[in-house]
C-alpha positions as CSV (number, residue, x, y, z in Angstrom):
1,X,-151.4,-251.9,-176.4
2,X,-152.5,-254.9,-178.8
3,X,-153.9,-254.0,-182.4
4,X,-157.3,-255.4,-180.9
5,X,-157.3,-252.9,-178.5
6,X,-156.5,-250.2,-180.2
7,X,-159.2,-250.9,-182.7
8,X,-162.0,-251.3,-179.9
9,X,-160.9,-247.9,-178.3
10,X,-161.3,-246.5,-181.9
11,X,-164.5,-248.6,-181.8
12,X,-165.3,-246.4,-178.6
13,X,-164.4,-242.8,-180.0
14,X,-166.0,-243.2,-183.3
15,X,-169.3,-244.9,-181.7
16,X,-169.8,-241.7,-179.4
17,X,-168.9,-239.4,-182.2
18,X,-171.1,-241.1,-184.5
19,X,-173.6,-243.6,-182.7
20,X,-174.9,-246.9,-184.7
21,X,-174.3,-244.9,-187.6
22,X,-170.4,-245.5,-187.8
23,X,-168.7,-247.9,-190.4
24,X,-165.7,-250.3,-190.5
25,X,-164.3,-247.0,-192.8
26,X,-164.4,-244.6,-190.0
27,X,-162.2,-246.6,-187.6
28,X,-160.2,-247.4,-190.2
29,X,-159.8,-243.7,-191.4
30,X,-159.5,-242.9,-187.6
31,X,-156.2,-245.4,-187.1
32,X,-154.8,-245.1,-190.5
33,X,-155.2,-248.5,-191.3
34,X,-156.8,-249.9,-194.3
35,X,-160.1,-251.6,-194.0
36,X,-158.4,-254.6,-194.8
37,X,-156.7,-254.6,-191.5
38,X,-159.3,-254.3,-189.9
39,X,-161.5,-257.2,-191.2
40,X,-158.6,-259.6,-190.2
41,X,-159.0,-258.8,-186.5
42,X,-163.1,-258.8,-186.6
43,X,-165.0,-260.3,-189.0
44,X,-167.7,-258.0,-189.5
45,X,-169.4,-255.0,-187.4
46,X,-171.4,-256.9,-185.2
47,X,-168.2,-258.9,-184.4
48,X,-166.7,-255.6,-183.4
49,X,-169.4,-254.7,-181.4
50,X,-169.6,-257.8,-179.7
51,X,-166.2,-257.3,-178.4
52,X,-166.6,-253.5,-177.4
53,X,-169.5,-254.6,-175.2
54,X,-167.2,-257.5,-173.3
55,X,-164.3,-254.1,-173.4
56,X,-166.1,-251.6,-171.5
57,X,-167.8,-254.1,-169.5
58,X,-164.4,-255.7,-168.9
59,X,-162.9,-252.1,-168.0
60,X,-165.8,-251.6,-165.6
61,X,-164.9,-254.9,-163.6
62,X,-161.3,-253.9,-163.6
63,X,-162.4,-250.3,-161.7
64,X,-164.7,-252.4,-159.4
65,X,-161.4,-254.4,-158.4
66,X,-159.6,-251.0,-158.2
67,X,-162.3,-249.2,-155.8
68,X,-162.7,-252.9,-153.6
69,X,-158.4,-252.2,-153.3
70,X,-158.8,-248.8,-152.2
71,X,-158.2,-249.0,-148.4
72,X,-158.9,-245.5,-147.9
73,X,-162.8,-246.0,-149.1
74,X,-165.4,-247.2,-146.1
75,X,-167.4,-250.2,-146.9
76,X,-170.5,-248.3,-147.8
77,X,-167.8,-245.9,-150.0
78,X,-167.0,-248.9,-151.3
79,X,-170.3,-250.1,-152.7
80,X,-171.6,-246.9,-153.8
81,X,-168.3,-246.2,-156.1
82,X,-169.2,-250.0,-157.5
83,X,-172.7,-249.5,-158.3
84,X,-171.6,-246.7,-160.0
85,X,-168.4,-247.3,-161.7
86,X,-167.4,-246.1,-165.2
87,X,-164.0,-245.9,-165.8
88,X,-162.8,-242.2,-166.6
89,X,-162.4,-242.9,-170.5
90,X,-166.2,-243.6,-170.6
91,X,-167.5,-240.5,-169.1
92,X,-167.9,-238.8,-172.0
93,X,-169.4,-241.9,-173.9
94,X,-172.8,-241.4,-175.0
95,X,-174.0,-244.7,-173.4
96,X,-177.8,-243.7,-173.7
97,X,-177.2,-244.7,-177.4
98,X,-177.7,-248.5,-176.6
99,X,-181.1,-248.5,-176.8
100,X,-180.9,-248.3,-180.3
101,X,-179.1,-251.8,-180.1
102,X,-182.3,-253.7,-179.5
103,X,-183.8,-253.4,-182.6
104,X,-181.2,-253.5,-185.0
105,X,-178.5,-255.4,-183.5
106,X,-180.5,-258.2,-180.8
107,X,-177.8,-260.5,-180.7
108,X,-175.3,-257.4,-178.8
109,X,-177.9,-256.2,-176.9
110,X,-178.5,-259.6,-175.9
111,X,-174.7,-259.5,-175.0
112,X,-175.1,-256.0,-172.9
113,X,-178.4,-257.5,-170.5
114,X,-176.1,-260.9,-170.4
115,X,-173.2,-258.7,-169.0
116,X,-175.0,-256.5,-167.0
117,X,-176.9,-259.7,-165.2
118,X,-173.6,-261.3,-163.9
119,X,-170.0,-260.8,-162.5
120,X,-171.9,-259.5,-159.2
121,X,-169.9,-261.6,-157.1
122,X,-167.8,-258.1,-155.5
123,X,-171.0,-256.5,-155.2
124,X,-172.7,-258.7,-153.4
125,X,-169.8,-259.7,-150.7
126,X,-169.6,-255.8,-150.0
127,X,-172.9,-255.4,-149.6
128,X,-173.1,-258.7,-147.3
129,X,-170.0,-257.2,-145.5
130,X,-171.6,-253.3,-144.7
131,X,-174.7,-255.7,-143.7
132,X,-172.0,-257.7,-141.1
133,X,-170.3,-254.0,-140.2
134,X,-174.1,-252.7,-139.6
135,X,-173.7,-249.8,-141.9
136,X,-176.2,-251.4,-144.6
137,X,-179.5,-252.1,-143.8
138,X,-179.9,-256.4,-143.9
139,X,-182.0,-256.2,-147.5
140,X,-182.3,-259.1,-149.7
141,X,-179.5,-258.8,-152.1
142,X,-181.1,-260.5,-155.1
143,X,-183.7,-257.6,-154.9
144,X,-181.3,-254.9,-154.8
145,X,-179.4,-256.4,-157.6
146,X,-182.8,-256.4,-159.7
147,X,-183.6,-253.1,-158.8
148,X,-180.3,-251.7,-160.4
149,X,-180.1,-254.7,-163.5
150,X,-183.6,-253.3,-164.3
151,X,-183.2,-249.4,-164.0
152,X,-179.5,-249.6,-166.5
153,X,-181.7,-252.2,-169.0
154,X,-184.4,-249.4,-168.8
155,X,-181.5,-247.1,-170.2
156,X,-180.9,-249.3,-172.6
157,X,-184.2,-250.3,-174.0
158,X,-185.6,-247.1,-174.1
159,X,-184.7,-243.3,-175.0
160,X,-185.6,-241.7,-172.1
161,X,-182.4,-240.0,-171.4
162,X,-182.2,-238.8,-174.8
163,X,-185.6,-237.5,-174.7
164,X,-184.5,-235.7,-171.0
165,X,-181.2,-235.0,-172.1
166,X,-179.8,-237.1,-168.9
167,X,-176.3,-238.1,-169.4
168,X,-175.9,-241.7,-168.5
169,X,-173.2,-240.7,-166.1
170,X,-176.3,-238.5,-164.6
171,X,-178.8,-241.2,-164.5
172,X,-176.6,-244.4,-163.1
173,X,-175.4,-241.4,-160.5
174,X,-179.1,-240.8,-159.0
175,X,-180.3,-244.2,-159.3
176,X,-177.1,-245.1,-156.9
177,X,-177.7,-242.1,-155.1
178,X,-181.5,-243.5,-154.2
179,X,-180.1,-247.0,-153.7
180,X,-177.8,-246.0,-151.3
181,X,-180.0,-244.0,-149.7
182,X,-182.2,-246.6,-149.1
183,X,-179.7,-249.2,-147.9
184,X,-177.2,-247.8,-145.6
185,X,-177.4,-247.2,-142.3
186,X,-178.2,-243.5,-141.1
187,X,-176.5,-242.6,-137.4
């Protein structure tokens, strides 16, 4: 593992330990590395956070290969482990913090909606396949792609998980639950 990795995993830990609230000190403290370190691999906070949003989201796409590999899954298995990936060292993330981005850091919570509006293209040729297979319903995909993007940016822009206690593991669970539900094909 690179030094750059290392730090954003930190990044990860002390984020869910700590929320918005963590500083350049508490990774460093965390890896035993001075500060000084760590400003020569990112600039400055937001820096770091720019590239722990383009981590996790780069982690999620490697699962979504990872689940599309996995001969043993059905096609509808298939999309309904995508729409719902989080790799397993993000299940105990507290992802519902990201609402907080919005208002004190715009330009990575621009970065999170940028990320969570593209790199569909696995998605949508499953979905086009269970649609070919005639185990999903023919829906129009842009639709179903707006319907998720918008529910996940509702996570982030607002604290209603927090204010439910809903895990984000919880909520991007039952919303895929009801997509799916809605999609495939009942026999």
């Amino acid at each position: 593992m690179d030094h750059k990795e290392e730090i954003l995993k930190a990044t990860i830990q002390v984020f869910n330990d700590k929320g918005l609230k963590f500083t350049m000190d508490d990774i460093a403290e965390l890896l035993r590395i001075s500060k000084k370190t760590l400003y020569k691999v990112f600039d400055d906070k937001e820096a770091l956070f720019l590239a722990m949003v383009d981590y996790i989201f780069d982690t999620i796409k490697e699962s979504e290969r990872a689940v599309v590999e996995d001969d043993s899954l059905s096609t509808v298995d298939k999309i309904h482990k995508i729409l719902g990936v989080l790799p397993e060292g993000y299940k105990d993330v507290d992802l519902r913090q990201l609402y907080l981005l919005k208002d004190k850091y715009p330009k990575i919570y621009k970065q999170v909606e940028l990320r969570l509006e593209t790199g569909w293209e696995i998605t949508i040729e499953l979905i086009e396949q269970g649609i070919a297979e005639g185990c999903i319903q023919p829906v129009k995909i842009p639709i179903l792609k707006m319907m998720l993007e918008a529910s996940l940016e509702q996570f982030f822009q607002r604290d209603i998980l927090v204010r439910n206690q809903i895990s984000y593991q919880d909520a991007l669970d039952e919303v895929v639950n009801i997509l799916m539900e809605g999609i495939k094909i009942h026999k």
